[in-house]
N, C-alpha and C positions, 0 to 999 in steps of 0.2 A: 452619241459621242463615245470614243472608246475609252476603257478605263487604262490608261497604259502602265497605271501601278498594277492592276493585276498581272500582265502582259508577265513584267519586272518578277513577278515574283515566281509563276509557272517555269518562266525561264530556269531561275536560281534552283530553286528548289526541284526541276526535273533535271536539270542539269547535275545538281550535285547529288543526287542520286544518280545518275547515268557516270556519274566521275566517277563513284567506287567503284561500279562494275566493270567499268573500264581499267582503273588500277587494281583492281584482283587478276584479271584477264592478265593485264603486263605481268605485273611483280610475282605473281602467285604460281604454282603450279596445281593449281585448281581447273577443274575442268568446265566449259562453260553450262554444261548440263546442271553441276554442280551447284555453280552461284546462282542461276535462274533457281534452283530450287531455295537455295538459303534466301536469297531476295521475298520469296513467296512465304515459306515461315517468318520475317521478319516484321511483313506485314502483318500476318495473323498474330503473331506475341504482339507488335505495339497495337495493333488494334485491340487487342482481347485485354490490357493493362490501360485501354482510354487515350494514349496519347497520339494514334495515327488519325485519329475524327478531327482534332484541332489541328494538325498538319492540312490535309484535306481540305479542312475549311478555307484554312488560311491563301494552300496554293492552286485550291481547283485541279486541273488537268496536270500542275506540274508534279502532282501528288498521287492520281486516281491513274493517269496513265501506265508508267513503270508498273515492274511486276511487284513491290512490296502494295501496288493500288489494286491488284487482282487478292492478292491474300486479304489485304483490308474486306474488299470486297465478299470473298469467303467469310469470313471473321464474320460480318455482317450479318451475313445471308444465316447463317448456321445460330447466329444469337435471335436471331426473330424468329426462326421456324420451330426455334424450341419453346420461346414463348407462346410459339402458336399451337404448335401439334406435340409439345413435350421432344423424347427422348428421337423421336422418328425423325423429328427437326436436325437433329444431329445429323442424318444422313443426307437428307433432301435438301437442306434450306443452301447450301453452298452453292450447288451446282443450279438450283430455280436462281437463286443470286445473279449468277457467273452467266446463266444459257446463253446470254446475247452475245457474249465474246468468246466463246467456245465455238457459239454458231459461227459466227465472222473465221476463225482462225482457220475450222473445218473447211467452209467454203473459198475461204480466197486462195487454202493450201492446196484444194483440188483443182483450183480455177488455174493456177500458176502450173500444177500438173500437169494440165491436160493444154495449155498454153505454150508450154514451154517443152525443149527436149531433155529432161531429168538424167543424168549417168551419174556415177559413184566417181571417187577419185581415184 
């Protein structure tokens, strides 16, 4: 049976994080390079202050998707690997974190390459 309150809430919650990015985009003269970056610090500050894990839990995918889910992610990775290997954790734990969606991005960005005819505008 499906849970259609979780459904409910993935929706809300990835949505309304896809709404700011979308109104910074309009209203702002921000660049989108820009907000993808601040999106990814935003995860890592509320992940590293405790409050994006109970987000997360709450929305699941609507949460861990978006790119404040890739900084949580980060955030994650780099607090367990220092617990685990100390100071080195710092450098390694984000990216062993992150590899599977790094992996994915590399290869579908190549696939779409080599798929598709690439020009500049």
């Amino acid at each position: 049976m499906f849970d259609w309150l979780m459904y409910v809430k993935v929706f809300l919650v990835g949505g309304a994080i896809c709404t700011v990015g979308e109104l910074l985009v309009i209203f702002t003269k921000i660049t989108p390079a820009r907000i993808l970056v601040c999106f990814i610090i935003t995860g890592v500050v509320l992940s590293a202050v405790g409050l994006y894990g109970p987000l997360a839990a709450f929305a699941g995918a609507g949460a861990t998707t978006p790119l404040t889910g890739f900084g949580h992610a980060l955030c994650q990775g780099v607090k367990h690997a220092v617990e685990e290997s100390g100071l080195i954790g710092a450098f390694t734990g984000g990216l062993s974190a992150t590899a599977g969606g790094i992996a994915a991005a590399v290869f579908f960005g190549a696939l779409a390459g080599f798929l598709f005819k690439p020009h500049s505008k």
